[in-house]
Biopython code that builds the backbone (N, CA, C, O; Angstrom):
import numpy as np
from Bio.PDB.StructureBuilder import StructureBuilder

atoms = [
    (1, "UNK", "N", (266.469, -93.435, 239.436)),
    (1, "UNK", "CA", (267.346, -92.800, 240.386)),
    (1, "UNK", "C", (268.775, -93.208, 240.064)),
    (1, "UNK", "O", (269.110, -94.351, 239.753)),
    (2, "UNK", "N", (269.626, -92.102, 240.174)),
    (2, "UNK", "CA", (270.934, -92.373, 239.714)),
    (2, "UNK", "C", (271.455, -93.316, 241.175)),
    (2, "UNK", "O", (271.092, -93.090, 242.330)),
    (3, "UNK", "N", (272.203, -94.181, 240.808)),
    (3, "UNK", "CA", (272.912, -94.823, 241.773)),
    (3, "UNK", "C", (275.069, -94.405, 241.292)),
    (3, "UNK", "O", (275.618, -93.908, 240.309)),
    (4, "UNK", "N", (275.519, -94.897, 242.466)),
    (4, "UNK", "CA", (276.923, -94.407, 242.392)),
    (4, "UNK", "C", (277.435, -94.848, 243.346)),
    (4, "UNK", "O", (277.372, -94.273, 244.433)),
    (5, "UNK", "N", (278.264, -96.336, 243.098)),
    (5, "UNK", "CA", (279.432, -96.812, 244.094)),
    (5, "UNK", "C", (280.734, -95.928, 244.550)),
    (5, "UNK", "O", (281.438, -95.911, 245.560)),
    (6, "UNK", "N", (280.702, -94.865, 242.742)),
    (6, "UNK", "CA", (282.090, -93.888, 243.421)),
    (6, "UNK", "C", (282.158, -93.465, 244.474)),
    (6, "UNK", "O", (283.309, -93.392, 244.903)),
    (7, "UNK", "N", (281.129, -93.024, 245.335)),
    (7, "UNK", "CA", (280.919, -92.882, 246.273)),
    (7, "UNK", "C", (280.711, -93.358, 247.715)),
    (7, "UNK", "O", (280.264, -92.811, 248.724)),
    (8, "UNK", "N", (281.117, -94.369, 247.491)),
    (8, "UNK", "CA", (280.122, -95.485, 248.369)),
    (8, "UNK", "C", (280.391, -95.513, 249.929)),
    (8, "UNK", "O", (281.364, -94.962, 250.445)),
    (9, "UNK", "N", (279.565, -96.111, 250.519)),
    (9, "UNK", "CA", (279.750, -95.569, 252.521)),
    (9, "UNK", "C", (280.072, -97.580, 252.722)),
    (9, "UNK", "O", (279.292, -98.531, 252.772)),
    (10, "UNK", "N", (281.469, -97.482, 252.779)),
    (10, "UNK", "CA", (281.528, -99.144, 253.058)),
    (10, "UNK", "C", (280.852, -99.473, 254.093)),
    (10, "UNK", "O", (280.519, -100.658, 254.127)),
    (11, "UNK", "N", (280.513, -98.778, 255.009)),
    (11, "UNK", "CA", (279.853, -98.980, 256.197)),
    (11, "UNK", "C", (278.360, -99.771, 255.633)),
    (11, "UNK", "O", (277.862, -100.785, 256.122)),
    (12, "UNK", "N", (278.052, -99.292, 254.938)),
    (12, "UNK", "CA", (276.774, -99.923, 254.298)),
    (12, "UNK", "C", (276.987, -100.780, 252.932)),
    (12, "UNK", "O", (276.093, -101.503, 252.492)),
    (13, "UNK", "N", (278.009, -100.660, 252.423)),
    (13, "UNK", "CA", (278.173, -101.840, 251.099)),
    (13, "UNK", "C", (277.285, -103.508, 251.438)),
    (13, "UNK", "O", (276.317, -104.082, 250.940)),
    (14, "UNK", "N", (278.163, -103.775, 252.438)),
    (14, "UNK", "CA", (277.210, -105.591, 252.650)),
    (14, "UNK", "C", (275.622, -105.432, 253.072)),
    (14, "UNK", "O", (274.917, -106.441, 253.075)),
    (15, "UNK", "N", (275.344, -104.781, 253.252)),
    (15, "UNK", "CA", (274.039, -104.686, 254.006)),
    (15, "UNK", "C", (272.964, -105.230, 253.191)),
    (15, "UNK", "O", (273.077, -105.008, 251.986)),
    (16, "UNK", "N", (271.888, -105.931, 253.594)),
    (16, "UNK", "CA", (270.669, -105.919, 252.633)),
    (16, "UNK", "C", (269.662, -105.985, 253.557)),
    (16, "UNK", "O", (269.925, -105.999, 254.760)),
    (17, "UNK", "N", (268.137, -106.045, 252.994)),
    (17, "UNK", "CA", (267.110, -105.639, 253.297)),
    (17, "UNK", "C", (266.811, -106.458, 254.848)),
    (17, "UNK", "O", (266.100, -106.020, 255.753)),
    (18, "UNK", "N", (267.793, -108.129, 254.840)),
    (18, "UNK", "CA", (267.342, -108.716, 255.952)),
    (18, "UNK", "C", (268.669, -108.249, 257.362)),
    (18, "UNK", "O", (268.786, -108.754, 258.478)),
    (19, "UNK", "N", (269.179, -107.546, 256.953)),
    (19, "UNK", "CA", (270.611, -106.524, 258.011)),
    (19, "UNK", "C", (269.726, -105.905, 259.507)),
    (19, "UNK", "O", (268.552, -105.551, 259.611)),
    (20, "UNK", "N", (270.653, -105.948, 260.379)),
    (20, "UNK", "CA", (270.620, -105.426, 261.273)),
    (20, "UNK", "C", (271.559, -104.380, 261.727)),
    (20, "UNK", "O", (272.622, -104.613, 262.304)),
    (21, "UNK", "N", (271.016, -103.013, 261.378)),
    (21, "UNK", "CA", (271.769, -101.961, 262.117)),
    (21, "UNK", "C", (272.079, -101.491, 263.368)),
    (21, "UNK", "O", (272.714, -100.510, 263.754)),
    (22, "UNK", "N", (271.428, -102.507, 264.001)),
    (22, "UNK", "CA", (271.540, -102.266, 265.843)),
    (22, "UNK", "C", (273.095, -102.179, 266.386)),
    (22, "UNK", "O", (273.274, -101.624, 267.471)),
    (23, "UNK", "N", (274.225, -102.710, 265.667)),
    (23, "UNK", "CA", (275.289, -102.412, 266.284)),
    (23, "UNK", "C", (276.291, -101.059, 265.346)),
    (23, "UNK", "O", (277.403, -100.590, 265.590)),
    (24, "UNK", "N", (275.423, -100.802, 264.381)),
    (24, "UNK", "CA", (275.767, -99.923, 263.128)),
    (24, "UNK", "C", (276.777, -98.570, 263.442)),
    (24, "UNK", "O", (277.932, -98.370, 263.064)),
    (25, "UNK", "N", (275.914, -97.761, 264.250)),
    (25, "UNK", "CA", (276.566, -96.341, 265.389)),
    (25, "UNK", "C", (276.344, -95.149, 263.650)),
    (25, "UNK", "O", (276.092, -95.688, 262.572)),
    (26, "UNK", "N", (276.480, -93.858, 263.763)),
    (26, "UNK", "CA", (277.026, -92.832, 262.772)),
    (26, "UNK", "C", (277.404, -93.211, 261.571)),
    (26, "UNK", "O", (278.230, -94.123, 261.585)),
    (27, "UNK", "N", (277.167, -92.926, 260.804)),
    (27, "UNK", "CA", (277.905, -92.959, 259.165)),
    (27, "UNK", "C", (277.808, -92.257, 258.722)),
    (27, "UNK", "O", (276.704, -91.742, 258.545)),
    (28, "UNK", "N", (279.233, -91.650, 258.124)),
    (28, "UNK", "CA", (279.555, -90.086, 257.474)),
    (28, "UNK", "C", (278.929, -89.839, 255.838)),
    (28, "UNK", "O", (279.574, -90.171, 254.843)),
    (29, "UNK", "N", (277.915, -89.362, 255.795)),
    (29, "UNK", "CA", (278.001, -88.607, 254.349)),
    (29, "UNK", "C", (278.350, -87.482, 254.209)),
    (29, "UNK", "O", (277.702, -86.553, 254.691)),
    (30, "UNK", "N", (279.777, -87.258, 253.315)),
    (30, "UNK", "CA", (280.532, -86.101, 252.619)),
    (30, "UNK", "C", (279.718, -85.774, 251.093)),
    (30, "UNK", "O", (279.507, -84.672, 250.587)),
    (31, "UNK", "N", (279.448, -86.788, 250.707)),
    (31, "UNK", "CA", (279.096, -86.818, 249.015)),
    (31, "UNK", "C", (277.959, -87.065, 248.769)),
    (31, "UNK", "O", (277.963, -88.204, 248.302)),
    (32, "UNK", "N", (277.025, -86.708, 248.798)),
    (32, "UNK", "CA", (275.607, -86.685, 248.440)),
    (32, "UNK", "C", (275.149, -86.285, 247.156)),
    (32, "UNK", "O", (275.368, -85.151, 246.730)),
    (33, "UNK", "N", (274.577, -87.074, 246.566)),
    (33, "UNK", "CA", (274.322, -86.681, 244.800)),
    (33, "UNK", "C", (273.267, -86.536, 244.796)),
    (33, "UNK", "O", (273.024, -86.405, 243.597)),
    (34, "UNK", "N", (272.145, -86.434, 245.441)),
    (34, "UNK", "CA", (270.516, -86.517, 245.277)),
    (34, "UNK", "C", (269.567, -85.713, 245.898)),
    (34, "UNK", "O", (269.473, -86.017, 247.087)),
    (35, "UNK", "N", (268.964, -84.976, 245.630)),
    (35, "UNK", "CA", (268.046, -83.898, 246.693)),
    (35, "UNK", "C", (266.729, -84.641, 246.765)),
    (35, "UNK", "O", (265.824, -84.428, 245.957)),
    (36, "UNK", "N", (266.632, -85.629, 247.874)),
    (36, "UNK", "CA", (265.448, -86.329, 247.622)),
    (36, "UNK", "C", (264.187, -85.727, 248.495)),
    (36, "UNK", "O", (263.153, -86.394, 248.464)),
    (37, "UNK", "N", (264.197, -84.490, 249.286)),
    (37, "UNK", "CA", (263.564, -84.071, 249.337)),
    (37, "UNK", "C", (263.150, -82.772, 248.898)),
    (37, "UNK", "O", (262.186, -82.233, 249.441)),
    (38, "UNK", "N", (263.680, -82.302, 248.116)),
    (38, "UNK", "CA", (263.331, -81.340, 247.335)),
    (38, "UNK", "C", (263.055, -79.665, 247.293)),
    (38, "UNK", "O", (262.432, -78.804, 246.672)),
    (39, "UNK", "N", (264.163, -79.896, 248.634)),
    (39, "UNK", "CA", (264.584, -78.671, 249.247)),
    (39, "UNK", "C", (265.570, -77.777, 248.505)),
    (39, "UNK", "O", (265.530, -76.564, 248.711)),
    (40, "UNK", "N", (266.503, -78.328, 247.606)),
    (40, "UNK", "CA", (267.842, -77.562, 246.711)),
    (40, "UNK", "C", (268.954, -77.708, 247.676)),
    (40, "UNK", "O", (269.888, -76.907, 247.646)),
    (41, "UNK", "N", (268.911, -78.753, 248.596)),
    (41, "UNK", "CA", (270.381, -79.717, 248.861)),
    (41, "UNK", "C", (270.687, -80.438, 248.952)),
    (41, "UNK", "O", (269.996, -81.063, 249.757)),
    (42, "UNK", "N", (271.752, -81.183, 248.474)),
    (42, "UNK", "CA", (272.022, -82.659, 247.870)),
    (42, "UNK", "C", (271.934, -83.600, 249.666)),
    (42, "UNK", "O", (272.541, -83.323, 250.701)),
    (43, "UNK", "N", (271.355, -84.245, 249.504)),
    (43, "UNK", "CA", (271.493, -85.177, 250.817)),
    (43, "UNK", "C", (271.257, -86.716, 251.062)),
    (43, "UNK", "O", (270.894, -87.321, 252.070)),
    (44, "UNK", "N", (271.562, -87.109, 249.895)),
    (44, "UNK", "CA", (271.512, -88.501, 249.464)),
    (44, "UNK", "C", (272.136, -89.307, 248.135)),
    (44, "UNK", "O", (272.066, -88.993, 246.947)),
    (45, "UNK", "N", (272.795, -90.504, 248.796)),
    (45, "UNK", "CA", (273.185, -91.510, 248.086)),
    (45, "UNK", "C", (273.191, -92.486, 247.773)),
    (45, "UNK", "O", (273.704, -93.175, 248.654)),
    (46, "UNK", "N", (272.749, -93.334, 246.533)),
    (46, "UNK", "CA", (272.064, -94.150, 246.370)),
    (46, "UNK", "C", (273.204, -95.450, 245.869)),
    (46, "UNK", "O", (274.113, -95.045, 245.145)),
    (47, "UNK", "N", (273.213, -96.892, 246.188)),
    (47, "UNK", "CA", (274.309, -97.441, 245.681)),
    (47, "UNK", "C", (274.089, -98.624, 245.914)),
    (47, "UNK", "O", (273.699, -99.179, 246.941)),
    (48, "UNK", "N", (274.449, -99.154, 244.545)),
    (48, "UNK", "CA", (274.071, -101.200, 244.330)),
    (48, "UNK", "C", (274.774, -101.597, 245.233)),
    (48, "UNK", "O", (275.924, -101.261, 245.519)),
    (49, "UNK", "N", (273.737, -102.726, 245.970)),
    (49, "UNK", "CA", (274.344, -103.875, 246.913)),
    (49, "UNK", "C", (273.776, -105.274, 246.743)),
    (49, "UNK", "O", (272.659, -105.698, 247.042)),
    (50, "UNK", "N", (274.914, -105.946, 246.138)),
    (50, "UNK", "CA", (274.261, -107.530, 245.744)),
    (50, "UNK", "C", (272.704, -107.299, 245.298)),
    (50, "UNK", "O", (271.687, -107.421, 245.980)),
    (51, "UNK", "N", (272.837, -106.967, 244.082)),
    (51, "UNK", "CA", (271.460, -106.597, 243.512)),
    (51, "UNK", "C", (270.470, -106.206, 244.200)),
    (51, "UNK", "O", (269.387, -106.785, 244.283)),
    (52, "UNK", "N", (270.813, -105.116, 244.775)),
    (52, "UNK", "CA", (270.248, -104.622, 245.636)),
    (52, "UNK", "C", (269.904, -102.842, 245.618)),
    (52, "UNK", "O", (270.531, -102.334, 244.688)),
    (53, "UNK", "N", (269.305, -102.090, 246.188)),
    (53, "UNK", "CA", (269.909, -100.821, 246.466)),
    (53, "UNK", "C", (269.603, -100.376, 247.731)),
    (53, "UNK", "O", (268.609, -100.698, 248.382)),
    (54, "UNK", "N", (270.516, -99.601, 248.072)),
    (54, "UNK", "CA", (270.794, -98.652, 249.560)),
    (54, "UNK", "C", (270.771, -97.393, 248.910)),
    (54, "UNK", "O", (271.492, -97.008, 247.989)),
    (55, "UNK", "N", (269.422, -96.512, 249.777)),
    (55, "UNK", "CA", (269.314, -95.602, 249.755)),
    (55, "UNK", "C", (269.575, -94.795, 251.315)),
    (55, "UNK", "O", (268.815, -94.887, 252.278)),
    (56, "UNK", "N", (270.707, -94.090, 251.266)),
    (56, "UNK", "CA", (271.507, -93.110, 252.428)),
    (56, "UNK", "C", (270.994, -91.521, 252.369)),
    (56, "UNK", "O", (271.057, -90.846, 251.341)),
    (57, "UNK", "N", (270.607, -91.163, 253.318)),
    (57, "UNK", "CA", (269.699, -89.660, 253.458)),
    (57, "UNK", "C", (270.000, -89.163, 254.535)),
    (57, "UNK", "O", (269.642, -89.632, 255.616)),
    (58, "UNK", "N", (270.964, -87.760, 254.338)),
    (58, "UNK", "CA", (270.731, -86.797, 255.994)),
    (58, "UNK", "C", (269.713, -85.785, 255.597)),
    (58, "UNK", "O", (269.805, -85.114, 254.570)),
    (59, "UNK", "N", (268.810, -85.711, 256.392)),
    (59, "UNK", "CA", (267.778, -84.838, 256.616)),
    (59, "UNK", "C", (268.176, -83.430, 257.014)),
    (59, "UNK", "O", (267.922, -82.258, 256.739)),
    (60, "UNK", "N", (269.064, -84.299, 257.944)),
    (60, "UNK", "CA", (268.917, -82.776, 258.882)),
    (60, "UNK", "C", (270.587, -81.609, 258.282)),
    (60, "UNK", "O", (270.908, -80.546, 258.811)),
    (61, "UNK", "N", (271.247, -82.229, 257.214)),
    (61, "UNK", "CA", (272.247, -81.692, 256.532)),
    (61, "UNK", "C", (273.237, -81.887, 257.498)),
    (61, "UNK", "O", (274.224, -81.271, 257.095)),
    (62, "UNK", "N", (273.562, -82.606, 258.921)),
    (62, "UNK", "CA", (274.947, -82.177, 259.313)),
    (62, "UNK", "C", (276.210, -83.254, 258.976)),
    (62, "UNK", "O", (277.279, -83.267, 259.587)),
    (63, "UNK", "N", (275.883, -84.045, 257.998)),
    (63, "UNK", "CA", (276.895, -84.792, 257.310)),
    (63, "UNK", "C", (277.081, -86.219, 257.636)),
    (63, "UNK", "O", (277.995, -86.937, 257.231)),
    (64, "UNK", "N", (275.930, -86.606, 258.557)),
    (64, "UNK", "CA", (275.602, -88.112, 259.225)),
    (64, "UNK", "C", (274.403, -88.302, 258.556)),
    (64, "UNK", "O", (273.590, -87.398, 258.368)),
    (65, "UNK", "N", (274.241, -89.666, 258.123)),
    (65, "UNK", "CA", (273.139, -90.512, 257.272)),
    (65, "UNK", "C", (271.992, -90.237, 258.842)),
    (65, "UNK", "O", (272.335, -90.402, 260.012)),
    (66, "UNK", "N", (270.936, -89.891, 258.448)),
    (66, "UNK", "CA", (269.549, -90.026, 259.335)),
    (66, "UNK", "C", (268.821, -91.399, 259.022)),
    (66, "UNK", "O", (268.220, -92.209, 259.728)),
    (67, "UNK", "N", (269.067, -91.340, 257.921)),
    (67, "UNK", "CA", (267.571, -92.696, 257.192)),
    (67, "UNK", "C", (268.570, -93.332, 256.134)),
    (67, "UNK", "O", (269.455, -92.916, 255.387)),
    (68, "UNK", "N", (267.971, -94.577, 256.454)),
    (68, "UNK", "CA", (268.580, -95.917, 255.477)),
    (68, "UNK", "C", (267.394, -96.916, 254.827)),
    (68, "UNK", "O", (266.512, -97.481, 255.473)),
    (69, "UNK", "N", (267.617, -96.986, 253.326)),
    (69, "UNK", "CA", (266.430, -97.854, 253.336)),
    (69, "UNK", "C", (267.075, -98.851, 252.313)),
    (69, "UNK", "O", (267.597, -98.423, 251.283)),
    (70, "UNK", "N", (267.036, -100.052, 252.583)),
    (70, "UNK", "CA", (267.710, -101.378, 251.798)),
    (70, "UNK", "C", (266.863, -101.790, 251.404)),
    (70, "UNK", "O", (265.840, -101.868, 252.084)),
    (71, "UNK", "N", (266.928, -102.276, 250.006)),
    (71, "UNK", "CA", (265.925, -102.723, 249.451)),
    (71, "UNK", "C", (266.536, -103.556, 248.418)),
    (71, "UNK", "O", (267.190, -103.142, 247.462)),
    (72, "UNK", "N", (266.157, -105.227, 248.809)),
    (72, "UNK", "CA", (266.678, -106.083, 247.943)),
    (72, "UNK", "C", (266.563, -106.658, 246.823)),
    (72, "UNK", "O", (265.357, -106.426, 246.739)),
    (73, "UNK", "N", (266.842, -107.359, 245.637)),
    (73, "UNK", "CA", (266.548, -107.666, 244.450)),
    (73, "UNK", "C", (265.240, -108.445, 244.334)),
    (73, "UNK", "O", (264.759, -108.682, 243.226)),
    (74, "UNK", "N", (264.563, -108.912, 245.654)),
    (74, "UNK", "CA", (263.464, -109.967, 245.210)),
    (74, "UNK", "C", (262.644, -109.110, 245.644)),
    (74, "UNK", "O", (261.477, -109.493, 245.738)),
    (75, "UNK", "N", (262.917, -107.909, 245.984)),
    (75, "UNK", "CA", (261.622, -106.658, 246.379)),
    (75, "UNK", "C", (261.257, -106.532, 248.089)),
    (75, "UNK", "O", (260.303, -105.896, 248.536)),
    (76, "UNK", "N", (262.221, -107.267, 248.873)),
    (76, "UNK", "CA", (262.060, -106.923, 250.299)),
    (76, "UNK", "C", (262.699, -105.588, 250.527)),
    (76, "UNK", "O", (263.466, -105.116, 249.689)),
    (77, "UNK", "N", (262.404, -104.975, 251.632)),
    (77, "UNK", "CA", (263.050, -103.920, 252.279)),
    (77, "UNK", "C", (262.664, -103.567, 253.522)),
    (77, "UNK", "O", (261.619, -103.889, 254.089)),
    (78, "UNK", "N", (263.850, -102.660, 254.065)),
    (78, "UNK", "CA", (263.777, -102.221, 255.611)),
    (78, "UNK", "C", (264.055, -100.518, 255.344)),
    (78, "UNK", "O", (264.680, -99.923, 254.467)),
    (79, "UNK", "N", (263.398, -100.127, 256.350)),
    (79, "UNK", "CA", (263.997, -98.617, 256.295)),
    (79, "UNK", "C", (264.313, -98.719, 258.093)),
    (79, "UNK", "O", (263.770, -99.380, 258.978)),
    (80, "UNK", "N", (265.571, -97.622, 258.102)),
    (80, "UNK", "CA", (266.033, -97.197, 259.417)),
    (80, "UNK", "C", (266.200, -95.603, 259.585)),
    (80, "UNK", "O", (266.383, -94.641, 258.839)),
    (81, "UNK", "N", (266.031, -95.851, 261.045)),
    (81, "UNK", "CA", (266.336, -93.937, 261.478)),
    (81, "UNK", "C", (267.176, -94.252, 262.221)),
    (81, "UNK", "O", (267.029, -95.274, 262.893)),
    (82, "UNK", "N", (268.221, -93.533, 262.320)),
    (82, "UNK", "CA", (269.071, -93.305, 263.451)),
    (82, "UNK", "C", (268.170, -91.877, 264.498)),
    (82, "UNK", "O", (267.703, -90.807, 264.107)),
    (83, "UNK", "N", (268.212, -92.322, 265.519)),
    (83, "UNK", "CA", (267.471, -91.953, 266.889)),
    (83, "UNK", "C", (268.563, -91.554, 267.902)),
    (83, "UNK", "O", (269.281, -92.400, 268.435)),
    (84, "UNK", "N", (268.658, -90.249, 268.144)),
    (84, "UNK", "CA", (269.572, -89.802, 269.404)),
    (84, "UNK", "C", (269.318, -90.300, 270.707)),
    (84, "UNK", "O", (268.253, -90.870, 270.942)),
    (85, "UNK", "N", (270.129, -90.156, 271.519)),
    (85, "UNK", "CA", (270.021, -90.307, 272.700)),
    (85, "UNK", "C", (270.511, -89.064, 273.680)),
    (85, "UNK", "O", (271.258, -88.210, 273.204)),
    (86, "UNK", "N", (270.170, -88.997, 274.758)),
    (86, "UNK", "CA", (270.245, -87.774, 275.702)),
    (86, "UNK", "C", (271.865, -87.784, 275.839)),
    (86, "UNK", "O", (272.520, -86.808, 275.473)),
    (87, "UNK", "N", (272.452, -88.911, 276.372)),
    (87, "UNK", "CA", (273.812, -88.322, 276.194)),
    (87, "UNK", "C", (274.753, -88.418, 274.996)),
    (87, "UNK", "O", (275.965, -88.545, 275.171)),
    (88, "UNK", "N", (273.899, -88.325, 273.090)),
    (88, "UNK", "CA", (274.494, -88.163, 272.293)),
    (88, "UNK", "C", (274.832, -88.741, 271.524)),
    (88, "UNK", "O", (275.210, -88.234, 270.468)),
    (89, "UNK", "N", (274.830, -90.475, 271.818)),
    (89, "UNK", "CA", (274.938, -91.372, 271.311)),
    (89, "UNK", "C", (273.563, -91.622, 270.728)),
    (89, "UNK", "O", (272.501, -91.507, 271.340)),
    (90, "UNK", "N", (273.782, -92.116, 268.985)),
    (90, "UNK", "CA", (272.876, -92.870, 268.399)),
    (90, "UNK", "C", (272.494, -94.374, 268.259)),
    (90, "UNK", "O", (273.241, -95.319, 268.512)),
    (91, "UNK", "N", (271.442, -94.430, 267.895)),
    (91, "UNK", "CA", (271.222, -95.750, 267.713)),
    (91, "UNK", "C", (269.662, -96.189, 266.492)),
    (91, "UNK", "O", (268.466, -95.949, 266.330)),
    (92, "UNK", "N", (270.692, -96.880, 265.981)),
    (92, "UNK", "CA", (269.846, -97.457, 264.811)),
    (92, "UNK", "C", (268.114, -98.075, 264.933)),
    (92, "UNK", "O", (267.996, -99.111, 265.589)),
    (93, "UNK", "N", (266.709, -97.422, 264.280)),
    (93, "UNK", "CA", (265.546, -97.849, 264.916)),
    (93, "UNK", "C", (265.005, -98.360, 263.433)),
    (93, "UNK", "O", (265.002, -97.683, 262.404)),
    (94, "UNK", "N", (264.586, -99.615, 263.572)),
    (94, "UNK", "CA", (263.654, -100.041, 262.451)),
    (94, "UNK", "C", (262.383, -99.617, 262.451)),
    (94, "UNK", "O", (261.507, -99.957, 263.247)),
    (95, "UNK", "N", (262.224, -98.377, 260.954)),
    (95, "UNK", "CA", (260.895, -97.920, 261.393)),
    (95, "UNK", "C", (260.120, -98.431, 260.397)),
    (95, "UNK", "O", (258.937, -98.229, 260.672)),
    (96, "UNK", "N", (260.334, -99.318, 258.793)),
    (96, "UNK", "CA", (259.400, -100.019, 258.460)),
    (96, "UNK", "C", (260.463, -100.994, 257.945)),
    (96, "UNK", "O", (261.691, -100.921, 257.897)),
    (97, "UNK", "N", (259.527, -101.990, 257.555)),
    (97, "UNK", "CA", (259.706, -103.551, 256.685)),
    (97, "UNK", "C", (258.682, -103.878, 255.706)),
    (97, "UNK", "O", (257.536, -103.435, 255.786)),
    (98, "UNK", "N", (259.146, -104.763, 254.649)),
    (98, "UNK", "CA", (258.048, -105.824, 254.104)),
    (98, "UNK", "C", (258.439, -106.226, 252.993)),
    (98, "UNK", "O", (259.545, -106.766, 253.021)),
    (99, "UNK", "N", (257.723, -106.139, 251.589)),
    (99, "UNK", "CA", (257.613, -106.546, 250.587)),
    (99, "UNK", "C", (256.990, -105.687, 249.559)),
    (99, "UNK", "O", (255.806, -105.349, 249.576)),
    (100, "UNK", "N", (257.917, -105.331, 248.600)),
    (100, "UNK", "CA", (257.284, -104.522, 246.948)),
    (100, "UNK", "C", (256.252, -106.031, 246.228)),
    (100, "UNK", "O", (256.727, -107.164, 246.298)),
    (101, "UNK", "N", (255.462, -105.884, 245.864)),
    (101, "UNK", "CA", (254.988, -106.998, 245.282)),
    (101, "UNK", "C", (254.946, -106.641, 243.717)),
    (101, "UNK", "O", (254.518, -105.559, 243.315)),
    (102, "UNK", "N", (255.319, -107.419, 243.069)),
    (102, "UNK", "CA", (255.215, -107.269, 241.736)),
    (102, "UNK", "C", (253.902, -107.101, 240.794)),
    (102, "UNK", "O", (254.028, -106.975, 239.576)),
]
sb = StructureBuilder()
sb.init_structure("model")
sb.init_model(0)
sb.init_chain("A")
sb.init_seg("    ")
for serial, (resi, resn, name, xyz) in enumerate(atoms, 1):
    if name == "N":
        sb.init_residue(resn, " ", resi, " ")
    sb.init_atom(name, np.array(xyz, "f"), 0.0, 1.0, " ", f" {name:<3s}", serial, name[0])
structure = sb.get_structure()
């Protein structure tokens, strides 16, 4: 997978697999290089963090990251959804964790 800091969402640069997005809120993706679901529109960006990678995905195309998945150099990772709320406001939900094992 191509990765690309040119791009990068500082909002997520420090982050790694042991991060907490609970105070996180929206993050804008303009630049998406990746069609990772395989629909024919770019909606993801992938980008080294302390030997690491962050993978950034809007699903739903309206230019806000949906899913985050950090995944660190010793093979831990977290994935997140951002989850609406009735009056509009999001909020960051840990929907898995663990370990790549070698």
């Amino acid at each position: 997978m191509v990765t690309s800091n040119e791009f990068a969402l500082p909002e997520l640069a420090a982050l790694d697999a042991h991060s907490s997005l609970d105070d996180l809120g929206a993050v804008a993706l303009h630049n998406p290089i990746q069609d990772i679901d395989g629909d024919g529109v770019l909606d993801t960006l992938t980008m080294d963090s302390h030997g690491g990678l962050i993978v950034a995905t809007d699903l739903d195309h309206d230019e806000v990251v949906d899913h985050v998945t950090l995944l660190s150099g010793s093979g831990e990772f977290a994935a997140w959804e951002l989850r609406g709320e009735a009056d509009g406001v999001g909020h960051w939900v840990q929907s898995d964790h663990g370990r790549l094992d070698k």
